[in-house]
N, C-alpha and C positions, 0 to 999 in steps of 0.2 A: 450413534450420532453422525457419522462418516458418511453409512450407505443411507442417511434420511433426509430426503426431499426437504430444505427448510422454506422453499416459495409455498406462500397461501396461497389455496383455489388454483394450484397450479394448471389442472385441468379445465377448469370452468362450472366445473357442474353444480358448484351451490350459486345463489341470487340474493341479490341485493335486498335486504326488508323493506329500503323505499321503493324500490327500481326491480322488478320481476324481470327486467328486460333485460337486462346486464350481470356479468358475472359480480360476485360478491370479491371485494379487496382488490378490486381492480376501477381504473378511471381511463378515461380517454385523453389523447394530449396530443394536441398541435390539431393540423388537417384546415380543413378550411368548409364554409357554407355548404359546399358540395359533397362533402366527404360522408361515406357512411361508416355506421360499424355494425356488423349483423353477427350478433348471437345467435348459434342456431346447433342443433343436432336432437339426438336419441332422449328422449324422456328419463331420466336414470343412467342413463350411460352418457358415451363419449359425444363432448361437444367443442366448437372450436369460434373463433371470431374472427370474420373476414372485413377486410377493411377495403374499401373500396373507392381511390384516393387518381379523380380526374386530375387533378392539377392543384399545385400549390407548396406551403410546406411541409414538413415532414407530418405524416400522420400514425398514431400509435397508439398503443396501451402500456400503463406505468403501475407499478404495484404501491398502493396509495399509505400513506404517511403511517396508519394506524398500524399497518403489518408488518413494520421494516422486518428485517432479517437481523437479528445480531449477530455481531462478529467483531472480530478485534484485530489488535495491529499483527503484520507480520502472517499472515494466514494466506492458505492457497484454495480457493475455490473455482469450482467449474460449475459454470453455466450451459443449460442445453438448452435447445427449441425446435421444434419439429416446425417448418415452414413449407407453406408450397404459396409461389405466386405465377402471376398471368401479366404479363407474358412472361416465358421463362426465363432466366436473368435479370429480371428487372431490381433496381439495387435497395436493399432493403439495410435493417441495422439492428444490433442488438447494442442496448448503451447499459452499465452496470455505474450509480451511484456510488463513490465512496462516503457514502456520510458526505459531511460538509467541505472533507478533503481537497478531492479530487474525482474526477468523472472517466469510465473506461470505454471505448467507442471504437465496435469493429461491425464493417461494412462488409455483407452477406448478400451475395446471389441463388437464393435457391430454386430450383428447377422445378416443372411443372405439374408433379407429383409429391408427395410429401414427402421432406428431405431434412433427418436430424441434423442439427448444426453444434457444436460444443465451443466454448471458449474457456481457458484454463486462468485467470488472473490470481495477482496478488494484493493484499490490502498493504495500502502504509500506512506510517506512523500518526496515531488519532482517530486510525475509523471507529467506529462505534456501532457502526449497523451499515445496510446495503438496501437497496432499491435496484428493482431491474426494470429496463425499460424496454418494448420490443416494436418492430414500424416500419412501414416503409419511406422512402425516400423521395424516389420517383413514380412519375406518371403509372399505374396500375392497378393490381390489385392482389394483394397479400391475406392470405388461409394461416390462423395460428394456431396447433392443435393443441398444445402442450406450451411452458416455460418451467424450467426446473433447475434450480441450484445447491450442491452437495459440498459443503466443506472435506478437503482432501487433506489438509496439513492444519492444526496437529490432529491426529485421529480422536484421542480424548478429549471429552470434555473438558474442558478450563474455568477456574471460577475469575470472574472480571470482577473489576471494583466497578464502580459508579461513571469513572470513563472508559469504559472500555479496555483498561491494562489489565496485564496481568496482577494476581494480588499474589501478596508473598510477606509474611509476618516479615515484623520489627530485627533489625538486625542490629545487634550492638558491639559498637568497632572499640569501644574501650574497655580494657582490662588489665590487669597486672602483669608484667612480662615475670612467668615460672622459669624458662629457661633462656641461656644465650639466643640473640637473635641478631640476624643484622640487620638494620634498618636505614634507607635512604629517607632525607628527610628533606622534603624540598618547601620551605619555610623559613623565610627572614627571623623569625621569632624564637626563644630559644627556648626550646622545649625538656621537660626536667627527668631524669634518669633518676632513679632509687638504687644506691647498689648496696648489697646487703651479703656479710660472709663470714662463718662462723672462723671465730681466732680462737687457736689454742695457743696460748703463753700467759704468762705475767706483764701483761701491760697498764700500760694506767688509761682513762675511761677514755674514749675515742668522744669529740666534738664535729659535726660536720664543720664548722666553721676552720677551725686547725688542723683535722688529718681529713677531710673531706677528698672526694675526689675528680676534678671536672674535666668533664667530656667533650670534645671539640666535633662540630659539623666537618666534613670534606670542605667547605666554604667559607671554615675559619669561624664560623658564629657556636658559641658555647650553648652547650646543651643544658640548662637548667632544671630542676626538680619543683613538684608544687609540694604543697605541707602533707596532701596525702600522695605523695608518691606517684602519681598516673603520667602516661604522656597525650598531649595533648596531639591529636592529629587533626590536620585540617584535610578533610576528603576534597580531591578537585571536582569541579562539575563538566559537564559537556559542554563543546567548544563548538560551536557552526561556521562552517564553510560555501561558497557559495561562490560559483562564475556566470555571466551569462556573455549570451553568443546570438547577434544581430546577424543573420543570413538569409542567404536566396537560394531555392531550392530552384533544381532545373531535371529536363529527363533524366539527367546522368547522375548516377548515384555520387553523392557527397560526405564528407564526414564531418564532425564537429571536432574538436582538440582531443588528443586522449587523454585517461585521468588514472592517477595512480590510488586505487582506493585500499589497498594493502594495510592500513594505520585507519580506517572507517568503520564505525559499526554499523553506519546505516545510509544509506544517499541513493537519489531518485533524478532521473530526469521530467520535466516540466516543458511542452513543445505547445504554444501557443501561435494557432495559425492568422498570419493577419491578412491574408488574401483571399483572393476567389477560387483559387484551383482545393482540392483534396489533394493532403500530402499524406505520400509512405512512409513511416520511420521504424527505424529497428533497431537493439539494444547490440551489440556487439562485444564481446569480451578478449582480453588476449592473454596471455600467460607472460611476454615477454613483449609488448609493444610491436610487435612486426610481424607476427603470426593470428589473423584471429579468425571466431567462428561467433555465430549467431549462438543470440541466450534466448530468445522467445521468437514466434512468430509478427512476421508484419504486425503494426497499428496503421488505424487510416486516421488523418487528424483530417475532421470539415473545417470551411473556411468558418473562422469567428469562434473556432474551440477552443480549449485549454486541454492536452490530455497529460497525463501521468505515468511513466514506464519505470518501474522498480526492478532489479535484479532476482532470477531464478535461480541463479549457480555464483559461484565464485571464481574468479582469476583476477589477476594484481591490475590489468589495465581495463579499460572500457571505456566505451564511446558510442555514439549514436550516428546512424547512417538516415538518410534521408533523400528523397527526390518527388518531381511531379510531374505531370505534362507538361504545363509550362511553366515559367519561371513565375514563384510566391515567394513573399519575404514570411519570414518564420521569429519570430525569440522563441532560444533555446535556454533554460536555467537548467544548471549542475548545481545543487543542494545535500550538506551531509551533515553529519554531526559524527565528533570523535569521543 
């Protein structure tokens, strides 16, 4: 499952049943009046689709609703694409669909021969499938030979329920305590203890109500019994957290506040661009708040996106850097759950 291509028609070479003109699981998107897209190559073998994009906005190919890719939370996939455009450098884009999440958008210059390009993401919390999108930006014209994406983490197969999580039988938190245990109990309510212990002597019949024996919380609240014996726990739920950060990005790199995520199981940065320029952002980690090093490679966020940057590794602090040519105003959200 690791090393298998999961994009359909990655290559191109099956046709659409209405449309002979066009790859099969593929649609066209954006471009304008002018814009062409030419399907073309070797009869049975290798073909590619050049797009040929005078002016306007963005024009591209999207892998269409019926083929998503499944996948699920927490997953690390790479995307590749063999690209050649005219003139060389001109700025092209590969964007990756989180499901209804979140959208992943890195901005590609590739040279004027055909030139693999990789990108490594991760899914968060709720994806359910993937979409890739591939295009160029500007005035040109873009050659696409290939698009292909290989789940890297976890190598096995998983079986998902019906959203996308993981599935994992019923687990059951109540039972009879067999031996001493210690138990913190963080509940107003007083929950009941059975204690039970063979007597040897001559005594006369034990009543809980008269020789019974009651057990006190750390909190002063008495611990009570039910008629069969069990204790009642209440399991706590996850707790969400949540900052956001109103800034202006400028040439000079910037950083947003840093965040102690040591006590997090899970939390994402959220960089919605509200201006005209494209902005750089990057995830940054530290071990001790004063020492840090990058956790992934640049994003480019376009004006009017929303992008998503999740954690690849772990250290106690992190933060998000950020700059652009000129000054744009950005909202940044920090998002977790404990």
């Amino acid at each position: 499952m690791t090393d298998t291509n999961q994009v359909y028609n990655s290559h191109f070479r099956l046709w659409q049943e209405n449309n002979q003109n066009f790859p099969d699981g593929w649609a066209k998107i954006g471009g304008d009046p002018s814009t062409e897209w030419i399907w073309s190559g070797v009869t049975g073998g290798p073909k590619s689709i050049k797009i040929i994009h005078p002016s306007g906005p963005r024009a591209g190919i999207i892998l269409e609703n019926n083929v998503v890719i499944p996948a699920g939370e927490n997953q690390r996939w790479e995307f590749r694409a063999i690209l050649e455009a005219e003139p060389a450098g001109v700025t092209c884009y590969i964007k990756v669909y989180l499901g209804v999440v979140s959208q992943y958008l890195s901005l590609v210059r590739p040279g004027s021969q055909p030139e693999e390009i990789s990108r490594i993401i991760s899914t968060p919390i709720g994806v359910t499938g993937l979409r890739v999108e591939v295009g160029i930006l500007g005035e040109g014209i873009v050659t696409i030979y290939e698009i292909e994406g290989r789940r890297l983490y976890p190598k096995q197969e998983l079986r998902l329920d019906e959203k996308g999580q993981l599935y994992v039988r019923h687990v059951d938190s109540i039972g009879k305590i067999q031996t001493p245990v210690s138990v913190r109990v963080e509940s107003p309510l007083p929950i009941p203890v059975d204690v039970k212990t063979p007597v040897k002597a001559e005594l006369r019949d034990l009543t809980p109500a008269r020789d019974g024996i009651k057990i006190y919380s750390s909190n002063g609240n008495s611990i009570e019994s039910t008629l069969d014996g069990l204790l009642q726990v209440k399991m706590s739920g996850r707790t969400f957290r949540q900052s956001v950060e109103t800034v202006t990005s400028s040439h000079d790199s910037r950083a947003t506040k840093l965040n102690d995520v040591s006590q997090l199981s899970v939390f994402s940065y959220a960089i919605f661009n509200m201006g005209m320029e494209v902005v750089r952002v990057q995830l940054q980690i530290s071990p001790d708040g004063a020492v840090w090093t990058s956790d992934d490679s640049e994003c480019d966020v376009l004006p009017g996106a929303l992008a998503v940057i999740t954690p690849n590794r772990f250290l106690r602090f992190v933060r998000l850097i950020y700059y652009s040519q000129s000054n744009n105003p950005l909202t940044i959200w920090f998002q977790a759950q404990t």
